[in-house]
N, C-alpha and C positions, 0 to 999 in steps of 0.2 A: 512578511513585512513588505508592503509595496512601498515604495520610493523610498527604500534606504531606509526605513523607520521598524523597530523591534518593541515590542511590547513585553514588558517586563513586571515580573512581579518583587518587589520587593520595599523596604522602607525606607519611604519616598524622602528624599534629602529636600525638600522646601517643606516639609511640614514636621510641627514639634512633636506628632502623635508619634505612638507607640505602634501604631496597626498596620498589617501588612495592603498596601494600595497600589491598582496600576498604575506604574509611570511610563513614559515616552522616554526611548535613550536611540540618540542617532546613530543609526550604524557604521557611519563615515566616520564621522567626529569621535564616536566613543564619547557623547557629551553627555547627560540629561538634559533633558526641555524643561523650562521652567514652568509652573501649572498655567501661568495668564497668558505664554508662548504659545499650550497645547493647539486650540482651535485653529490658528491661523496655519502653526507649523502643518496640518492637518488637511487643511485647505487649499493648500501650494501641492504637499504630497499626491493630493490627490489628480489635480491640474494637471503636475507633471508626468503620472502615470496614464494617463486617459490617451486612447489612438484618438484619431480626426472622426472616425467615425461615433463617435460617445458625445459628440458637442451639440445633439439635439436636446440631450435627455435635461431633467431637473439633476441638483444637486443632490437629492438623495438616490436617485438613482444609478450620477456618477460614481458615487460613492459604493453603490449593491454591488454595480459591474467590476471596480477594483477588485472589494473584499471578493467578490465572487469568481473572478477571474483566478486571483490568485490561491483560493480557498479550491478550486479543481484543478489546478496545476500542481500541489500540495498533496491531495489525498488522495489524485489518480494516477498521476507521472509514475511515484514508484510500486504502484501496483503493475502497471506494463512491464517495467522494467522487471518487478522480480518473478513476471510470469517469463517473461524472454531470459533471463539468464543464472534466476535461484531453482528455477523447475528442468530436475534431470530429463524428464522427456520431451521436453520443449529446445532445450542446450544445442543438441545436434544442429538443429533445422537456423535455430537462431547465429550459432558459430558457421555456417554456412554463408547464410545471407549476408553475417560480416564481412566474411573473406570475400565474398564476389566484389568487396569496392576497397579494398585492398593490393597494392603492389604485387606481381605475379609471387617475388623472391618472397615479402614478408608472409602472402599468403599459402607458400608451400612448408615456413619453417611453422606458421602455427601465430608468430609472436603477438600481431595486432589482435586476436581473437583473445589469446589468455589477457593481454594488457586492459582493452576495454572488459574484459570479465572482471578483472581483480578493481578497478575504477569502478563498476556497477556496485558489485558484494559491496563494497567500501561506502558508498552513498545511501545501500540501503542498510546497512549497519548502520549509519548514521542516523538513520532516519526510522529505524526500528522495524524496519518492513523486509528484512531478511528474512524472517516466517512466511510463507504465504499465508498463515490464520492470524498473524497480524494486519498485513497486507489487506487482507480483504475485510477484517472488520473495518478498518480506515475508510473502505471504497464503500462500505455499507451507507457505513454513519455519512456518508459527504451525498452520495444519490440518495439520499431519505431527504437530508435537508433541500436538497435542490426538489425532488419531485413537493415538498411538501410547499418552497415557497414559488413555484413556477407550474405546475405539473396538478396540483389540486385541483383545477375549477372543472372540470369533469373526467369523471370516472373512465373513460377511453382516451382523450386527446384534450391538450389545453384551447383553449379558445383562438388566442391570437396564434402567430405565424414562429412569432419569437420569444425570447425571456422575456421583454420588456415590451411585448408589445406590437406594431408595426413596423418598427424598425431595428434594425439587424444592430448589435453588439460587438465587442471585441469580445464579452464575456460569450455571445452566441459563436463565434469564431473557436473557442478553446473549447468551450465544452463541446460542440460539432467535431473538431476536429479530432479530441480524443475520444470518443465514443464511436468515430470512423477507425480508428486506429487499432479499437477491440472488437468492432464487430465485422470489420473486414479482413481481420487476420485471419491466418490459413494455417497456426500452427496446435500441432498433433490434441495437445490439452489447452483450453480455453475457459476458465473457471468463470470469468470473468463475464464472459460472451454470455455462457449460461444462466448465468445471477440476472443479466439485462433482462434477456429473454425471459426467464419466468418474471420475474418480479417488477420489470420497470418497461412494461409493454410502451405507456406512451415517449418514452425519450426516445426507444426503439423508433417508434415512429418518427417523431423529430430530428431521428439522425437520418432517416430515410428520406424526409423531404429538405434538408438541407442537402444532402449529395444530391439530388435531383435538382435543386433548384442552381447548385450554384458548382459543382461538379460536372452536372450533365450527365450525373451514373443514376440511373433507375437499378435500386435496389432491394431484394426482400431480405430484410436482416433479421426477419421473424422465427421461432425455434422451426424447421423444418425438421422430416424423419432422421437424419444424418445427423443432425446436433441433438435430439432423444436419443438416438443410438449413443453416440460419444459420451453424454451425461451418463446414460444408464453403466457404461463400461466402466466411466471414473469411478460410480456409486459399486457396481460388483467388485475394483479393484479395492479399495477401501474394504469392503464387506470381509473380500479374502484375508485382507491381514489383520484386521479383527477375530478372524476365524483362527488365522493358525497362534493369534496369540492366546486366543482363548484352551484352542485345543491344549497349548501347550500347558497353560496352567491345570488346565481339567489331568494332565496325563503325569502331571508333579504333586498339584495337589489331590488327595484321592482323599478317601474316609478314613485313613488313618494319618492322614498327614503331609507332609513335606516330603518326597521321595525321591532319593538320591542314590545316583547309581552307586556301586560298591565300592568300588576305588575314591570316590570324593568323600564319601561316611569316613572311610578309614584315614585318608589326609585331613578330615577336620578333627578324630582324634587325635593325630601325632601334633597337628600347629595347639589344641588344648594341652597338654602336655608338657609343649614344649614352653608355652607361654607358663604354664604353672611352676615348672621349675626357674622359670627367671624371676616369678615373683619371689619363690621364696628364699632365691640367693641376692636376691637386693635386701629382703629381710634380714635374713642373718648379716648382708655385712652393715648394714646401718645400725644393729643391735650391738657388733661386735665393736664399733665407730665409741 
């Protein structure tokens, strides 16, 4: 919702229908807009969210760069986040780099590290991205739509310099700077990095000439042998635990069956057993009732 405005589904209190339609409810006020309010409330919204740098563009363009701004600040923020502190092999290296900017006392008892953990879990509970296979379907669907409406006009590299053009964004600011964010990080698993890499070769690029142009970092953020090495490790660790689930079932269930060591055969006759004598003395005594 940029400038305080939430989009809401439900039935719209200025019209006498029966059907469910978008309405506009302020998130300050906790008001509804009235429908001949929406455009304008709409228009100001939008005014007030634009940096200095947006006041070249047209009105529909102001407009791309909010939705758009805010639309990858949405579906990429908590995929970092649950790659840095929902991924157990990532934890370590990320509870580390906390505590270096941390208090010496707080950071020898641990507290800041578990406090912003439990704040992270929290936010991406909220926001459904506790899963990383949530997580990353979210970051799918939001890089398809950007390459599809920025990133299409050819097949290697977009034509102009920027989203919109020749001139630089607040929306090129956000997405630059979080795609610096994943393709410059240095921690142990990077699912994220590697989804760029194969699949979204030219924003890769994009991110590489915006650090160059306005960083001053010449960088190759393209998959090098190191990051095929680390995918291929991710894909064998995955493989393994397919494997030993698999074995396992192969080693239970065999051609005759379900196979259960001895001792749990014989405790699931005594719990059979024991539940049939409770049925039939609730029988009798309801009969005897």
């Amino acid at each position: 919702g940029a400038g305080g405005i939430v989009v809401s589904k439900s039935g719209y209190p200025y019209h006498p229908t029966m059907g469910q339609l978008p309405a506009l409810r302020d998130a300050q006020k906790k008001e509804w807009i009235p429908a001949q309010d929406v455009p304008g409330h709409l228009a100001a919204s939008i005014d007030s969210s634009l940096d200095r740098s947006d006041t070249g563009f047209t009105a529909k363009q102001q407009a791309e760069i909010v939705a758009f701004r805010d639309y990858i600040d949405n579906s990429l923020y908590p995929v970092l986040l649950c790659e840095r502190w929902a991924d157990k092999k990532n934890l370590p290296r990320t509870r580390k780099a906390w505590a270096s900017y941390s208090p010496l006392l707080l950071r020898m008892t641990g507290y800041m590290q578990w406090k912003e953990q439990r704040r992270v879990l929290s936010l991406l509970d909220a926001e459904h991205c506790n899963k990383a296979t949530n997580a990353h379907k979210r970051a799918k669907r939001c890089l398809d739509t950007i390459v599809d409406r920025f990133f299409a006009s050819s097949p290697e590299n977009k034509s102009a310099p920027y989203l919109f053009g020749e001139q630089p964004s607040s929306a090129d600011a956000v997405l630059a700077g979080t795609l610096y964010a994943v393709l410059a990080s240095d921690l142990p698993r990077n699912k994220l990095r590697g989804l760029l890499q194969k699949d979204y070769v030219p924003m890769v690029k994009y991110c590489e000439f915006m650090a160059e142009t306005y960083l001053n970092e010449k960088h190759t953020f393209q998959a090098s042998a190191a990051d095929d090495a680390e995918h291929a490790m991710d894909n064998e660790e995955a493989s393994e635990r397919s494997n030993v689930v698999s074995k396992w079932l192969e080693k239970r269930l065999g051609s005759g069956g379900l196979k259960l060591p001895v001792w749990a055969e014989s405790l699931s006759y005594v719990v059979i057993g024991v539940a049939s004598l409770h049925l039939l003395y609730r029988s009798a005594s309801r009969h005897s009732q």
